[in-house]
N, C-alpha and C positions, 0 to 999 in steps of 0.2 A: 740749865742742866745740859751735859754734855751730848745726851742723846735726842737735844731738841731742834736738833739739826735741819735744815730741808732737803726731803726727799726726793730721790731720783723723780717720783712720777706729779710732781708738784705743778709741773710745768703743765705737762699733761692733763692734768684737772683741771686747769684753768682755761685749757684751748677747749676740751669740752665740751663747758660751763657757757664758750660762743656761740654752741651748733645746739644744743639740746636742753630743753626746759630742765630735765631729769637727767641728774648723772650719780652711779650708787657706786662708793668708796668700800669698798668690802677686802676684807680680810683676817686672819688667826686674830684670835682674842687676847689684848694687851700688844697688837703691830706699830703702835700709833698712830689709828686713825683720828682719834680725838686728838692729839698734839699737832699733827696734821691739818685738821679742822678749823684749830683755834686760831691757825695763821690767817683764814678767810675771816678778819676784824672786821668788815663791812654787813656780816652774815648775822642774820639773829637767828642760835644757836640755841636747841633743844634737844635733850636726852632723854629716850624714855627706859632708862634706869633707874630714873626718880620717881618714884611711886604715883605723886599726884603730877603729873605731867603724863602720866600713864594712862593713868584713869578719865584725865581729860580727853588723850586723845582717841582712846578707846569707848568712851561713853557721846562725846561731841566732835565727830573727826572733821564735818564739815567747818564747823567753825574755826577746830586747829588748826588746819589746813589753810584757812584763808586767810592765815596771816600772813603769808608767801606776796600778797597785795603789797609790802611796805617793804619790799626785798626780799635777797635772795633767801631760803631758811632750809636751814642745816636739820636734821632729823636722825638724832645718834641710835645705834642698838633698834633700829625702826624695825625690826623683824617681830619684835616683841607684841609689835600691836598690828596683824592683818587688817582691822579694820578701818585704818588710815588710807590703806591702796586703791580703792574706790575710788572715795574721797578724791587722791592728789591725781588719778584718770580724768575725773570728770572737771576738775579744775586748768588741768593743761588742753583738756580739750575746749574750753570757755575761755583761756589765755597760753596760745600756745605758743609766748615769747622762751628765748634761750635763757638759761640761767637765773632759773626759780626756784629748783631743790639741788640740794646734797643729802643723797639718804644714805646713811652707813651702818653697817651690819658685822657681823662676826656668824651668820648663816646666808649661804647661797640661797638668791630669790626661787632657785628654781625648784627647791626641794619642798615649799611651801606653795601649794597649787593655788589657794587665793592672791597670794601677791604675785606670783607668774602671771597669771591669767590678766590679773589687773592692768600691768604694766607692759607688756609684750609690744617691742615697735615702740615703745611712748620714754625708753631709758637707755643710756651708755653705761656698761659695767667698768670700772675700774679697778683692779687689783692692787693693794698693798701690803708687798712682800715682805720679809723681813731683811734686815739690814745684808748687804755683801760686805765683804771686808775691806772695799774697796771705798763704800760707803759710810765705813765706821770711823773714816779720817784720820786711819792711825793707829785705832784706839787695839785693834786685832793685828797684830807683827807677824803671825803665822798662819798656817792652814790648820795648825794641827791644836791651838788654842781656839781656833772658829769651832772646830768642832763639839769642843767641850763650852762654847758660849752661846751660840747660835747667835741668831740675826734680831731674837727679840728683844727690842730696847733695853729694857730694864734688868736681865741679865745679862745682856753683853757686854752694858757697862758698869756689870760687879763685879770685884774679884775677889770676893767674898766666896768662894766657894760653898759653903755650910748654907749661905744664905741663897744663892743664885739656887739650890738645889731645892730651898725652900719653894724658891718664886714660880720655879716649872711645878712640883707641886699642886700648888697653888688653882695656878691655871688648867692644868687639869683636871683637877676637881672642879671645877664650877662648871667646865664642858662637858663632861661627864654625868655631875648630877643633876646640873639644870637645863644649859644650851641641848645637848643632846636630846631632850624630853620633845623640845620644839618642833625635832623633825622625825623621830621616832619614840613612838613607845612602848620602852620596854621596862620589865621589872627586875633588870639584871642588875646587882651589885654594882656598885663604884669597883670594888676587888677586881670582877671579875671581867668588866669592861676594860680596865685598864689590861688584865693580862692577856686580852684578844690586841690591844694596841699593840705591847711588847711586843708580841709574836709577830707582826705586821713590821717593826722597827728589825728586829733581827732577820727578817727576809726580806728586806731593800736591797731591790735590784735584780733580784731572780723573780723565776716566774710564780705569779699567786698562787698558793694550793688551799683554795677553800677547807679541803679536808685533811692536809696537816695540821691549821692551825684547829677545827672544830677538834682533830684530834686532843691538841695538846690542850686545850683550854676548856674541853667536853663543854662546849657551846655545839647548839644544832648546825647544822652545813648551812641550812636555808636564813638562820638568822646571824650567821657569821658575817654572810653575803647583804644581807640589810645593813649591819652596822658597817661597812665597810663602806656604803653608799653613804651612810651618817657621817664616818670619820670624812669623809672627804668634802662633804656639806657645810663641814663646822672648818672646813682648812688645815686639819691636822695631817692630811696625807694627800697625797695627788696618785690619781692612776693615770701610771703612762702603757700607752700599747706597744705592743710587741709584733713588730712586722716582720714579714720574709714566711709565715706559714704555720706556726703556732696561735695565732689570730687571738692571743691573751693577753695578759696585762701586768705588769710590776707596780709595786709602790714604792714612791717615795717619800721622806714627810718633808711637810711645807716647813721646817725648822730645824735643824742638824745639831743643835743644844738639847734640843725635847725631845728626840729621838735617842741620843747619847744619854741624856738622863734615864729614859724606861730601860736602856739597856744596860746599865750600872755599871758592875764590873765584869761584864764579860769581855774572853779577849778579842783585842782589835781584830780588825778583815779588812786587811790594807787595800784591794781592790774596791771593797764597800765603803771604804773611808774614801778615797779620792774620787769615787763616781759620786758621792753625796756633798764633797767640798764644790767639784765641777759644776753641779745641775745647781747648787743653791748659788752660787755667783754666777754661771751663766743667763739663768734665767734671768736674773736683776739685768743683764746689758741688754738681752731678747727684751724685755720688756719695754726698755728706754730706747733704744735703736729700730725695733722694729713691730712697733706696737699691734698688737692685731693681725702680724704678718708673719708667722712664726710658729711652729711645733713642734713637743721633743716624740723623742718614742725609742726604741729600743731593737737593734734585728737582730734576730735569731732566724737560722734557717734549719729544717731538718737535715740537710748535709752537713751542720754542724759549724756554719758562719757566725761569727758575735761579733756584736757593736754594742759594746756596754750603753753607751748615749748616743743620740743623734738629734741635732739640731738644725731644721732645715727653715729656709726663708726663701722670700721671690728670688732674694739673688744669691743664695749659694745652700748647700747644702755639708755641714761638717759632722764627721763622724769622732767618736772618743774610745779609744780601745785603752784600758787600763793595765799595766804589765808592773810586776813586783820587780823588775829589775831595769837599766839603763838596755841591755840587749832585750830586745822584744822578742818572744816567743814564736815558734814555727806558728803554730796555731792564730797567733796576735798577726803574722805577715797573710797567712792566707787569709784568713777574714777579710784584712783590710783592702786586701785585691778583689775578694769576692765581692764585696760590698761595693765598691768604684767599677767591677765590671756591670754591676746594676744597675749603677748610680754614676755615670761616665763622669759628669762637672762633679761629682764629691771629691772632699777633702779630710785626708783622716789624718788625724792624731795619735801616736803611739807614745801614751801617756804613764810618766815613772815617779818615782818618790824622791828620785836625785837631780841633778841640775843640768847633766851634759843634752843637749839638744843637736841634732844634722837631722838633715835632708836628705831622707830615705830612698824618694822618688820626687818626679814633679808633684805627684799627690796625696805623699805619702811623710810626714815629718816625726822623730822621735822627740819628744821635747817634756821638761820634766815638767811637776803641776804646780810648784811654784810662778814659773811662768808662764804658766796658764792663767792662773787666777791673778796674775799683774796685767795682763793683756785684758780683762774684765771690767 
């Protein structure tokens, strides 16, 4: 299959897998973890999606558990059963060699206080994103096709339209009426959870308003503010902060095809279209270049500074200001000097939808997001 690729963080797994008994592959539902997984061919490989594998390790975990004795063992959708994280605590504490579990999930441990607790200090988290364009080998020719396929396997390499629309579908529904259950409970509609996601997709990138969206979705403000902690648990959205003095937060979603889906046909937002191509390939090279050492977030200041994205590491810090045209805006220049007299060693981006690129300043470059996302 074409999208049976190996992944950027492959390598990564496996440097792990040297230092730490426990290392948990987690990411969006349908990322390929399990295709992922299955390349560890030395691994004996259990899912507890399968009913009686479920049952086992939720009725007898010690014993599930100790089959980790005869190699390394893979542990798929492990979120499913709390009862196992005991279990694999008190087994790495009786053998605390490197390279005894792979637990993989589609929920954040931390949103489940028994397996947090459990494992705390005793695991490496690993993230698996969805595909960059840069990772699709080919298969994505444009920024503007990523958009409408995203980076999840199985619809990035459809181009069945009718059908890929099927497969976000799909996948939302099962997060929605099941995965969702896991880490909150609530008795809201499939309907109407999806229409608080919308709302969340069509405000990527501006600041959160709890109470636009409770407005438009007549969901309560206090349980807007839980599922939003849900969506981001299950990997369908990321909160990034907004620094410089509004001390809040934007979204954006972990997948730029499922986001473009809940948003149908409404019209494009060419600055929210290239800050969402940006952060989903950017992050893919933060990840791989600088694991662990690395933050996005967002400035705004109340004088009226903006930095659509900002991606900072030990050794540099780059800023992304978005402009509808190849001249950048009075406002896109002040920003990016306010932001570099903050931030002296940053380096901003004054990023377009066309091609012509110069050097604005020593620290200041116009360059379009074509070659942006080539440099990823």
């Amino acid at each position: 299959m074409p999208h049976e690729r190996k992944r950027s963080v492959h390598l990564e797994l496996n440097k792990l897998l040297k230092y730490s008994p426990a290392v948990a592959l987690f990411g969006h539902r349908q990322v390929g973890k399990t295709t992922l997984l299955s390349q560890f061919t030395h691994a004996q490989y259990f899912t507890l999606d399968d009913a009686a594998t479920l049952e086992i390790a939720r009725t007898s975990p010690k014993s599930f558990i100790d089959q980790a004795k005869t190699g390394l063992m893979i542990i798929d959708e492990c979120q499913l059963a709390p009862e196992v994280f005991p279990a694999i605590k008190e087994y790495i504490r009786l053998h605390p060699k490197p390279g005894s579990f792979i637990l993989s999930g589609s929920v954040r441990f931390t949103s489940r206080k028994q397996i947090r607790e459990s494992l705390t200090g005793r695991i490496i988290i690993q993230e698996l994103l969805p595909f960059s364009i840069k990772e699709s080998g080919g298969n994505i020719k444009n920024s503007l096709s990523y958009l409408k396929t995203g980076g999840l396997p199985r619809p990035m390499f459809t181009r069945d339209e009718t059908l890929r629309a099927r497969m976000f579908a799909s996948y939302l529904d099962t997060i929605l009426s099941r995965d969702l259950q896991l880490v909150l409970q609530t008795s809201l509609s499939t309907i109407t959870l999806r229409r608080v996601l919308t709302e969340l997709a069509y405000s990527q990138g501006s600041p959160l308003n709890y109470s636009l969206i409770a407005k438009n979705t007549r969901v309560a403000i206090p349980t807007v503010r839980k599922l939003v902690k849900a969506f981001e648990s299950l990997f369908l959205i990321r909160l990034i902060p907004i620094i410089g003095g509004s001390g809040r937060y934007t979204v954006l979603f972990e997948d730029v095809g499922e986001a473009s889906y809940l948003m149908g046909l409404a019209p494009p937002k060419l600055i929210q279209d290239m800050l969402r191509i940006t952060w989903s390939n950017l992050r893919v090279f933060a990840q791989v270049q600088f694991p662990n050492e690395h933050e996005f977030y967002q400035y705004k200041t109340r004088g009226g500074a903006e930095v659509d994205l900002v991606l900072k590491t030990k050794k540099f810090t780059h800023g992304f200001i978005f402009n509808h045209d190849e001249e950048p805006s009075v406002k896109s220049l002040g920003s990016a000097k306010a932001f570099i007299n903050k931030n002296p060693n940053a380096f901003v981006y004054l990023v377009h939808p066309k091609t012509k690129t110069h050097q604005l300043a020593n620290n200041i470059r116009v360059i379009g997001l074509s070659e942006v996302v080539s440099k990823l």
